[in-house]
N, C-alpha and C positions, 0 to 999 in steps of 0.2 A: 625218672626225669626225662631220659631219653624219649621215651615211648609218648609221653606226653607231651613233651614238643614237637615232636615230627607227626602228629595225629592228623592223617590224611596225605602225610607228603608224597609229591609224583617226582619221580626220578628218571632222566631222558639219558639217553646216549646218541651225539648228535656225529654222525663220521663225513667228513667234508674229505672229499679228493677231487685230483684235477685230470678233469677229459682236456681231449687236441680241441674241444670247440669250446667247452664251455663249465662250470665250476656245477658239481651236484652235492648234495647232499644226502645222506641217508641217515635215517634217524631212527634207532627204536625205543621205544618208551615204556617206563613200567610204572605202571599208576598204582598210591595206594589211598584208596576212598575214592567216591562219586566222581563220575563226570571227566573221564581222559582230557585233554588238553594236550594227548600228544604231536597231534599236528599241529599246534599250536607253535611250539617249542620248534618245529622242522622249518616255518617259514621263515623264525627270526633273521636269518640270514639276507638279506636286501640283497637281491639281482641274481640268487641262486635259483636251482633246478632241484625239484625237490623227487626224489628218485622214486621211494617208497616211503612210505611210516608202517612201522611194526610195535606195536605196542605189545609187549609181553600178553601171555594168555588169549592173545590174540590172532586171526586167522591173516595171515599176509593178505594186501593188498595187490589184487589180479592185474590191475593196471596202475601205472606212472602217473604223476600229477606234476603239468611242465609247468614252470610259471615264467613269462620273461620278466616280471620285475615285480617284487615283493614291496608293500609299501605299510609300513604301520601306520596307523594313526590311533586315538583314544577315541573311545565310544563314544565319548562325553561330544563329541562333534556329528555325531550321525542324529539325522531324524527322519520322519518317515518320507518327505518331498526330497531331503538329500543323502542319502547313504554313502557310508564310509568305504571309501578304495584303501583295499590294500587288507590288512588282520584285524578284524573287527574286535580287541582286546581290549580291556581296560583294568590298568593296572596302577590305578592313580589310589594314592594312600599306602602302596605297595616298597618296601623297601629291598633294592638287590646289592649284593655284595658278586663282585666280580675277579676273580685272583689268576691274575696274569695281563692287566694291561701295561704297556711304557710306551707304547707311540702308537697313530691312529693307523696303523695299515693289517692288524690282526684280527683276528676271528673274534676275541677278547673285547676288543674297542666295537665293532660290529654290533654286537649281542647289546653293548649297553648301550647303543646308540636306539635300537630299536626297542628295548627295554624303557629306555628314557622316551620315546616316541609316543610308549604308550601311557606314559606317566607315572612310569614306578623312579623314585630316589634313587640316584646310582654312586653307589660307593667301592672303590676299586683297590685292588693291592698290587703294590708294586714292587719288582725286584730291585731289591735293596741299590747293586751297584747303580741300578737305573734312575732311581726316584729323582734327583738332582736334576738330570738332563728334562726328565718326561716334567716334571712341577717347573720349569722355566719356560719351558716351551708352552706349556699351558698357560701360564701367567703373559707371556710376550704375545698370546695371539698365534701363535704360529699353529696351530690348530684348529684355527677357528671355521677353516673354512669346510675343514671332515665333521666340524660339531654341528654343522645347519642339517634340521630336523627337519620332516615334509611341511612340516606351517611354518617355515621361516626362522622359526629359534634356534639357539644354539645350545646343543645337550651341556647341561648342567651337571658336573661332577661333585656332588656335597665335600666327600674326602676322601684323601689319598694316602691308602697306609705302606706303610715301607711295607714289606715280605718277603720272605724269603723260607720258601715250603720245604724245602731239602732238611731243614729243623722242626720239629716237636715243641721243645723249648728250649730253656737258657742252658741245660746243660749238655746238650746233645752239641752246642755248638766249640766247634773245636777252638784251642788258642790261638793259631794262625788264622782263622777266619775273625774273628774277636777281634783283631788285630790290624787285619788287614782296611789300608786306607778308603778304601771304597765304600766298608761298612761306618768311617769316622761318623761321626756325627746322628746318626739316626739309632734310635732303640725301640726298644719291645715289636720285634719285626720276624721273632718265629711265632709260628701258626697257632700256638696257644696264647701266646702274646695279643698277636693281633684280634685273636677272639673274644679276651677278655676286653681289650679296648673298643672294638665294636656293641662289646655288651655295655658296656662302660657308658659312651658316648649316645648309643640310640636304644639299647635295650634288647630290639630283635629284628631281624630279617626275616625277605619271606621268600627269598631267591637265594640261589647258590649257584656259582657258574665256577668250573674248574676248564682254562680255560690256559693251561701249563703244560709246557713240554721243554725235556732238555735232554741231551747226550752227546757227550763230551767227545767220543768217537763215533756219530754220525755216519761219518761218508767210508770207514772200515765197514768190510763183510763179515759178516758174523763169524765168521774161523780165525779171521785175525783181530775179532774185538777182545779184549782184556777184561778178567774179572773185576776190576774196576770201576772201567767204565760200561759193562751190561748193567752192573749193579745199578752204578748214579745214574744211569737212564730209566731205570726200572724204579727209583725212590725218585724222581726231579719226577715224571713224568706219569707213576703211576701212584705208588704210595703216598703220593703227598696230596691225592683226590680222598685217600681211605683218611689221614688226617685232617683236612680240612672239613671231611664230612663228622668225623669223632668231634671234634671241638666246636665247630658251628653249630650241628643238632638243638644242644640245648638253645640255642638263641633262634629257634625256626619255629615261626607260629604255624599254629593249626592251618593246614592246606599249604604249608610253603613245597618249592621245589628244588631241586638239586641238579643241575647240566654236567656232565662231563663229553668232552670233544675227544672222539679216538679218530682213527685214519684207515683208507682200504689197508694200507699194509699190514691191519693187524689179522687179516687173513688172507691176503693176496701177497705173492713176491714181487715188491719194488727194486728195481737194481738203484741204489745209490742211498736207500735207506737202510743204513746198519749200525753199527754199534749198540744193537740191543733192543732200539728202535720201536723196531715190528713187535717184538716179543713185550715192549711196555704198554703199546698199542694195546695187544689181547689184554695182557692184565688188566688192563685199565677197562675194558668190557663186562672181563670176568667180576670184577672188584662188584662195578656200578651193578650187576645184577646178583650179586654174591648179598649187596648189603641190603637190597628189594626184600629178598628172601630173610636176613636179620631182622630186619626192623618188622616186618609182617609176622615173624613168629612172635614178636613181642607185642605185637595188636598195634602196631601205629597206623 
């Protein structure tokens, strides 16, 4: 089932870090079936510097590609007297599933905006205690003004599922978390949950963005972080891309794709990035190219 839903899927690894002047990107991509699209996935980012693009099996790129300002637009508007500025993509008929937005200032919100730009459906998951705040704020406007697309529109969110990736399913969730007020009111919001209700509601997707990061001791150096909290950083931030890619799969049509966001830290030392952090960062590299190699033994 697996293999035949993911038949042709391209899988990216997008690492955004912050220079003293200006925000770059580096991206490497592993494509399975025709036609890379990995640079494609590097420029999502609007007003980024795009470092390199490395596409697995591929020979690096000799020189940089600067861009000062990334602009999407959908094909469906270019023609031969007027040509399209900005990612000449079209992603209209195209549905994406986004897992980690709750307010417009992330990398998360970013990706769908340009997503939406180019005319793909954008449906997103949200962290449970979050859902509340981010679904009023969206309903009151107060967003509206990071929703205006380059033609004037304002990105259209179809729906917003509660989530909360750190669970599997309903049993893996603990009784204090069950419990706790924050979680009141909303359900089927672990990652098989929401899979099934995504298939439920639309059938399939043809995007996947893991666009999730958490740890709990952060700003600790790694000799005073707690097995603990290495752990939940290493499952909020890296395991829970290996499960969203396990359960989404079957719902990924023929040529869909998969995004996971990692950080220089996962092999550079950042001082104030610790509690585990760094080392979710790699995994999270290792995962998305570990599952390249899975799914290609299986012929997808």
């Amino acid at each position: 089932m697996a293999a035949t839903a993911a038949s042709g899927l391209q899988m990216a690894t997008a690492r955004p870090c912050i220079s003293s002047s200006r925000r770059m990107v580096k991206a490497g991509a592993a494509i399975l079936g025709a036609n890379s699209k990995g640079a494609s996935w590097a420029k999502l980012a609007s007003g980024s510097h795009i470092s390199y693009i490395q596409p697995f099996k591929r020979t690096l790129m000799s020189s940089s590609v600067k861009l000062n300002k990334v602009v999407t637009k959908a094909m469906s508007e270019s023609n031969e007297s007027k040509p399209v500025s900005g990612l000449p993509i079209d992603l209209r008929g195209k549905r994406a599933f986004i897992a980690g937005v709750a307010d417009d200032n992330g990398y998360g919100w970013a990706i769908a905006k340009s997503l939406a730009a180019a005319g793909a459906e954008i449906l997103v998951g949200t962290w449970v205690p979050a859902l509340n705040i981010f679904e009023t704020s969206l309903r009151r406007g107060k967003f509206d003004e990071s929703r205006v697309l380059p033609d004037g529109s304002l990105m259209e969110i179809t729906k917003v599922y509660p989530l909360d990736a750190v669970f599997d399913n309903l049993e893996d969730v603990p009784e204090d978390v069950k419990a706790n007020k924050r979680y009141a009111g909303s359900s089927k919001w672990t990652v098989q949950e929401v899979a099934e209700s995504v298939k439920q509601d639309y059938g399939s997707i043809d995007i996947l963005v893991h666009s999730l990061a958490n740890g709990p001791e952060v700003t600790k150096p790694l000799l005073e972080t707690s097995r603990k909290g290495y752990l939940a950083a290493i499952s909020a931030s890296s395991y829970s891309y290996v499960s969203l890619l396990k359960h989404f799969l079957p719902l990924m049509n023929p040529g869909g794709s998969s995004i996971s966001l990692t950080y220089i830290a996962s092999e550079r030392i950042i001082p104030g990035y610790g509690g585990g952090m760094s080392s979710a960062k790699a995994a999270l590299e290792s995962d998305t190219r570990a599952s390249v190699h899975f799914l290609s033994y299986l012929g997808a």
